[in-house]
VODREN-609935 format. One record per residue (C-alpha): residue in one letter; x, y, z. Coordinates in Angstrom, 1 decimal. Example, Ala and Ser with C-alpha at 12.3 -4.5 7.8 and 13.67 -1.06 7.14 Angstrom:
NODE   resn       px       py       pz
NODE      A     12.3     -4.5      7.8
NODE      S     13.7     -1.1      7.1
END
This chain:
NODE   resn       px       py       pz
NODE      X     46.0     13.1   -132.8
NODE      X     47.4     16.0   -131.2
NODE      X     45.0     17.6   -128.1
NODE      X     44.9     21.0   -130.7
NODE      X     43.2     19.1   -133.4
NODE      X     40.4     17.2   -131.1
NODE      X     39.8     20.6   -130.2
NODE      X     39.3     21.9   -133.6
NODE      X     37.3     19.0   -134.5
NODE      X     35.0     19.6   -131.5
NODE      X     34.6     23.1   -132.0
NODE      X     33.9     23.0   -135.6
NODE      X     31.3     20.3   -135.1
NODE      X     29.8     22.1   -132.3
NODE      X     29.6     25.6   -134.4
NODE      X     28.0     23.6   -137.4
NODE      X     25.2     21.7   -135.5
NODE      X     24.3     24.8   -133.1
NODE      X     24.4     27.7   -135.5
NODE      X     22.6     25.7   -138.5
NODE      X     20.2     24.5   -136.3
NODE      X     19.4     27.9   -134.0
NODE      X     20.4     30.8   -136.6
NODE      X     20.3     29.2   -140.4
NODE      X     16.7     27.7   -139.7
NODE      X     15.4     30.4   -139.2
NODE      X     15.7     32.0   -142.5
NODE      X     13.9     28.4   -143.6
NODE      X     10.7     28.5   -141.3
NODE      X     10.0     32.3   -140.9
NODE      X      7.5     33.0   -143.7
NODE      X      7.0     36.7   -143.6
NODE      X     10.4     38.6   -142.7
NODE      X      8.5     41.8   -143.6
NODE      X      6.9     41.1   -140.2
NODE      X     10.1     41.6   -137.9
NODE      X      9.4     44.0   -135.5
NODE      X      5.6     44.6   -135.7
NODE      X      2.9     43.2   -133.4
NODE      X      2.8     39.9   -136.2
NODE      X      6.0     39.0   -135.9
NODE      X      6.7     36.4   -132.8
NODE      X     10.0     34.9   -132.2
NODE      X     10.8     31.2   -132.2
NODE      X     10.2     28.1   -129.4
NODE      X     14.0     28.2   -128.5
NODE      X     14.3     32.3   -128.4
NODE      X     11.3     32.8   -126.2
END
């Protein structure tokens, strides 16, 4: 394999497991979106 395509491979793995787990999750465990940006609404463990 070439250097530019262990690159790729890391950076696509990377981008998959970080922003499915921090960003897409979120849409999955927040109950009430209605809530975002009222005095009910608190932001996740890993955003605090």
């Amino acid at each position: 394999m070439k250097i530019i395509d262990i690159i790729l491979i890391a950076f696509f793995i990377f981008n998959f497991i970080f922003i499915c787990y921090l960003f897409d999750i979120e849409q999955i465990i927040v109950l009430d979106h209605s809530t975002y940006g009222t005095p009910a609404f608190s932001y996740s463990v890993w955003i605090k």
